[in-house]
VEXKE-93195 format. One record per residue (C-alpha): residue in three letters; x, y, z; residue number from 1. Coordinates in Angstrom, 2 decimals. Layout:
# VEXKE-93195
<residuo=ALA px=X py=Y pz=Z num=NUM>
...
***
This chain:
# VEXKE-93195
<residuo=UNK px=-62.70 py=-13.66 pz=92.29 num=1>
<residuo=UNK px=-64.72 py=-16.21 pz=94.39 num=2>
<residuo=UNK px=-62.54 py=-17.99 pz=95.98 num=3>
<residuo=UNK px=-64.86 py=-20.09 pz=98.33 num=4>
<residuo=UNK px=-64.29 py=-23.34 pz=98.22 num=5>
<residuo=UNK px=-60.71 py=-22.75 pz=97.22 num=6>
<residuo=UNK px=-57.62 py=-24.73 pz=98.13 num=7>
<residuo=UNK px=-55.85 py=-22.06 pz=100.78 num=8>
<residuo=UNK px=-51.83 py=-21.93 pz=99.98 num=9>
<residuo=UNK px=-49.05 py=-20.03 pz=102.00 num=10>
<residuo=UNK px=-46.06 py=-19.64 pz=99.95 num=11>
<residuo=UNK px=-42.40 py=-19.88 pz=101.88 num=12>
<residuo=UNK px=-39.50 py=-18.40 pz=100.78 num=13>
<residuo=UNK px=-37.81 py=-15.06 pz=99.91 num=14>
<residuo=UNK px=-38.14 py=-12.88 pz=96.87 num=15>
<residuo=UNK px=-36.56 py=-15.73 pz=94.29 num=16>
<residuo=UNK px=-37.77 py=-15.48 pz=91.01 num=17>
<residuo=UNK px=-39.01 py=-18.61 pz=90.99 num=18>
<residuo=UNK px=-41.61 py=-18.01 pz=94.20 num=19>
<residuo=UNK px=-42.69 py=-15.21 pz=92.42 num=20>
<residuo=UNK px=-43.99 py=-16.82 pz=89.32 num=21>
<residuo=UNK px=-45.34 py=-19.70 pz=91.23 num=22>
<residuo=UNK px=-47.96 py=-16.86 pz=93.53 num=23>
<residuo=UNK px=-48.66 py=-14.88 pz=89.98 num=24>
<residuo=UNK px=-49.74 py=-18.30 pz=88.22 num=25>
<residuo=UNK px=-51.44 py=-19.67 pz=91.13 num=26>
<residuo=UNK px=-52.95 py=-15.69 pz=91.77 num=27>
<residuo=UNK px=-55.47 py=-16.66 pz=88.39 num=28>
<residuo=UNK px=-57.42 py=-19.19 pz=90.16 num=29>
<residuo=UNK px=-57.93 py=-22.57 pz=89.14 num=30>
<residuo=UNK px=-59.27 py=-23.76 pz=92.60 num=31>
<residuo=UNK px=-56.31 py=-22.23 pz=94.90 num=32>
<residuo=UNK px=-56.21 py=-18.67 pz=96.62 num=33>
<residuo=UNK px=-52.69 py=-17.32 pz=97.85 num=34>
<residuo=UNK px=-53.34 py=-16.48 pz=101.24 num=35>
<residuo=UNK px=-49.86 py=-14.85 pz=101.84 num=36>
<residuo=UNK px=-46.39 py=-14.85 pz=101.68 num=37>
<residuo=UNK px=-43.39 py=-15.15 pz=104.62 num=38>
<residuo=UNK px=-39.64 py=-15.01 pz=104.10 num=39>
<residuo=UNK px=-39.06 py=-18.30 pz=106.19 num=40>
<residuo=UNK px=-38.34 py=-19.19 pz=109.51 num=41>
<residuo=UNK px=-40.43 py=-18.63 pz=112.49 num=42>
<residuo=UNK px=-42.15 py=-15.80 pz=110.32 num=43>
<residuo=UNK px=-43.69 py=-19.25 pz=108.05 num=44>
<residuo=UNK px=-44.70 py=-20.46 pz=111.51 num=45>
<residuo=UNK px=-46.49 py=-17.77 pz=112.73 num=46>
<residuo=UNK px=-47.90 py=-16.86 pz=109.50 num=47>
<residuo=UNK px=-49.18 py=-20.29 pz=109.35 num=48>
<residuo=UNK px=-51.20 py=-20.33 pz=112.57 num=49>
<residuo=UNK px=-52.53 py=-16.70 pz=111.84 num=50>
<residuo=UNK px=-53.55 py=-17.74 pz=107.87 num=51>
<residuo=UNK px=-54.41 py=-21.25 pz=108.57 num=52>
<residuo=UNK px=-53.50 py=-22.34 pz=104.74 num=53>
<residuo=UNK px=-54.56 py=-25.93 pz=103.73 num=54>
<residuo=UNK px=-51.53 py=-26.31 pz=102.21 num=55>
<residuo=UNK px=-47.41 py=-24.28 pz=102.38 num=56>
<residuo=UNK px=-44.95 py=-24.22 pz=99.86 num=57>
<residuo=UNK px=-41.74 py=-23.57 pz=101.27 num=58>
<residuo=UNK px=-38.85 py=-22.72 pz=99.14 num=59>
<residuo=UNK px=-36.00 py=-24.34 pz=100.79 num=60>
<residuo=UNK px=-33.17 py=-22.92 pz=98.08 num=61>
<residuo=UNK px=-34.98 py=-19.18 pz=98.50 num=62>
<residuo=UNK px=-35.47 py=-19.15 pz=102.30 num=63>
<residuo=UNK px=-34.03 py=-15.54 pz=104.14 num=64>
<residuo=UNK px=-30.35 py=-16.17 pz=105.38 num=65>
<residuo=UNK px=-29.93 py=-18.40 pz=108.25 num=66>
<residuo=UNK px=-33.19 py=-20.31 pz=108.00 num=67>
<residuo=UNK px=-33.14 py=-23.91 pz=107.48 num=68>
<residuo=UNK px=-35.84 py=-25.09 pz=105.40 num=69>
<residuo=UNK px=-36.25 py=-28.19 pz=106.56 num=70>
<residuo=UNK px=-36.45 py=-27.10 pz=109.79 num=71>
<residuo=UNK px=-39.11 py=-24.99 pz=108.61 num=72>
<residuo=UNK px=-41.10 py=-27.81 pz=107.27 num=73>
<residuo=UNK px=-40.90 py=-29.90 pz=110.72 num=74>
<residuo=UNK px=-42.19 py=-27.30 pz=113.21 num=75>
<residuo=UNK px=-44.82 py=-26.06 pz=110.42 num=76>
<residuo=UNK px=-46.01 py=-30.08 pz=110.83 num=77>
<residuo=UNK px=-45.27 py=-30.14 pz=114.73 num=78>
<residuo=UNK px=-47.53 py=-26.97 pz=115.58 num=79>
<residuo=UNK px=-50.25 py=-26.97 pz=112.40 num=80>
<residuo=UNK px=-50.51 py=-31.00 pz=111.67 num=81>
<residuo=UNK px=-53.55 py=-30.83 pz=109.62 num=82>
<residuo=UNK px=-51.53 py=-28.92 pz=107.35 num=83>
<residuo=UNK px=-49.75 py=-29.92 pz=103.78 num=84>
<residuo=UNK px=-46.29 py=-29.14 pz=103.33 num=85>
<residuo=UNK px=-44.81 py=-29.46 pz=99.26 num=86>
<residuo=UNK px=-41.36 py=-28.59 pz=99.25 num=87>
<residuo=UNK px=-39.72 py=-26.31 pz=96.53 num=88>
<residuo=UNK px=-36.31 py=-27.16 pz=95.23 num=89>
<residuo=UNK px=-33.65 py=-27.27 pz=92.73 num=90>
<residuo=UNK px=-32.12 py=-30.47 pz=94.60 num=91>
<residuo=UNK px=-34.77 py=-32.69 pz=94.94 num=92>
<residuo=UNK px=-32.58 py=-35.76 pz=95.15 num=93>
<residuo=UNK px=-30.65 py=-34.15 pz=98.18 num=94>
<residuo=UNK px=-33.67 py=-32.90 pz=100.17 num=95>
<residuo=UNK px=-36.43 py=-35.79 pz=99.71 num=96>
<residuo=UNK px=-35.66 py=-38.01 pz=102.49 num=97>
<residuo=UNK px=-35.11 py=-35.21 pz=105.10 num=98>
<residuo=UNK px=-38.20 py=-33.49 pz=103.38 num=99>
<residuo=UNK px=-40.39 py=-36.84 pz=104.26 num=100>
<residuo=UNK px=-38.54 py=-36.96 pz=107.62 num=101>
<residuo=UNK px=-40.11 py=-33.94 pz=108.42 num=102>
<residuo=UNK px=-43.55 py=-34.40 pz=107.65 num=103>
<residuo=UNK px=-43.70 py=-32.72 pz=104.13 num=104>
<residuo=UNK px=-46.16 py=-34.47 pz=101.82 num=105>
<residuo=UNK px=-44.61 py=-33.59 pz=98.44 num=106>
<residuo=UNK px=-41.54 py=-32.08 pz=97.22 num=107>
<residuo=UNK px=-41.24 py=-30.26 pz=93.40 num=108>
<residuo=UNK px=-38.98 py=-28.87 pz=91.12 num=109>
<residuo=UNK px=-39.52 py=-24.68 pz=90.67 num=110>
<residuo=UNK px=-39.22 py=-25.89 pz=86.95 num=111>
<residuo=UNK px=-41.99 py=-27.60 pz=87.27 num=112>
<residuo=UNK px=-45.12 py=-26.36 pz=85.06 num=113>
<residuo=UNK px=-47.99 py=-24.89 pz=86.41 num=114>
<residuo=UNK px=-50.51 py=-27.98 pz=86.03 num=115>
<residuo=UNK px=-47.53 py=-30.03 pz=87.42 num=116>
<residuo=UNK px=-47.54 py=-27.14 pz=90.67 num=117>
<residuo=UNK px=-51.54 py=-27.55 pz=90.74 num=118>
<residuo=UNK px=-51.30 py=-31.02 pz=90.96 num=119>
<residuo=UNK px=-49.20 py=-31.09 pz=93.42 num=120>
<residuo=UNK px=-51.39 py=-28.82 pz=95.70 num=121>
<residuo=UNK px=-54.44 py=-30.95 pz=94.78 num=122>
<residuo=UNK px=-52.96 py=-34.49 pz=95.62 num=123>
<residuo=UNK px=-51.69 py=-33.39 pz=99.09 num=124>
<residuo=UNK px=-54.53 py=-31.91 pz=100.08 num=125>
<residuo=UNK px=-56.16 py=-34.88 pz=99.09 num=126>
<residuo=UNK px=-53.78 py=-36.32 pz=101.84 num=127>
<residuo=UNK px=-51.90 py=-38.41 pz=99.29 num=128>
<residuo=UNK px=-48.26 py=-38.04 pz=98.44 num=129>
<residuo=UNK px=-46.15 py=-36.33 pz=95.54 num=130>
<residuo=UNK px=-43.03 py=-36.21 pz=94.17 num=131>
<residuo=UNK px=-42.16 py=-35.25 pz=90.77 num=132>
<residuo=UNK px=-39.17 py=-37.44 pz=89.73 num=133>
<residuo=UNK px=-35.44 py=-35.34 pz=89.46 num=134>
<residuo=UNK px=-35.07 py=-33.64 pz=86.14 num=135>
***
């Protein structure tokens, strides 16, 4: 696959279910190359600076034990600011506001389809906002 051109995405989070299907959809093309895949935590960090990805997904509800998502998010934004942060979660009406408060640009359901996951990707790396509303 030629992926020139391509919107680079690191994905964030453990071996849910959910991040799993979100790398195989996003794996057939459409614009976006998976450039890898961390567990969370300073691992996301330092994959992050190694991969330099355009945009992260981070997982907050599938993060290893002991990392804090959100956490995650903020020093992703504090050491790599020309990169997008979406975050992934079940509870986006808990984790929104401290999502924006760190520096993420979107924030999306894991229910979400796949054009509603590619749009996401596209509009932040676009530099412009997204939220899907709660379900």
């Amino acid at each position: 696959m030629n992926t020139e051109g391509a919107i680079r995405v690191l994905l964030v989070g453990g071996s849910d279910a959910s991040m799993q299907g979100i790398s195989d959809a996003l794996s057939d093309g459409a614009g976006v190359e998976v450039v890898g895949e961390t567990g969370g935590g300073n691992e996301a960090v330092v994959a992050t600076g190694e991969l330099s990805p355009d945009v992260v997904l981070v997982s907050v509800d599938s993060l290893i034990a002991g990392t804090d998502g959100i956490d995650t998010v903020r020093t992703i934004i504090e050491t790599q600011p020309w990169t997008r942060v979406v975050v992934i979660t079940r509870n986006t009406v808990r984790y929104l506001v401290p999502a924006v408060k760190a520096g993420a640009a979107g924030i999306l359901s894991p229910e979400a389809g796949l054009d509603e996951l590619l749009l996401a990707i596209r509009r932040v790396h676009q530099w412009a906002s997204y939220s899907l509303p709660a379900q």
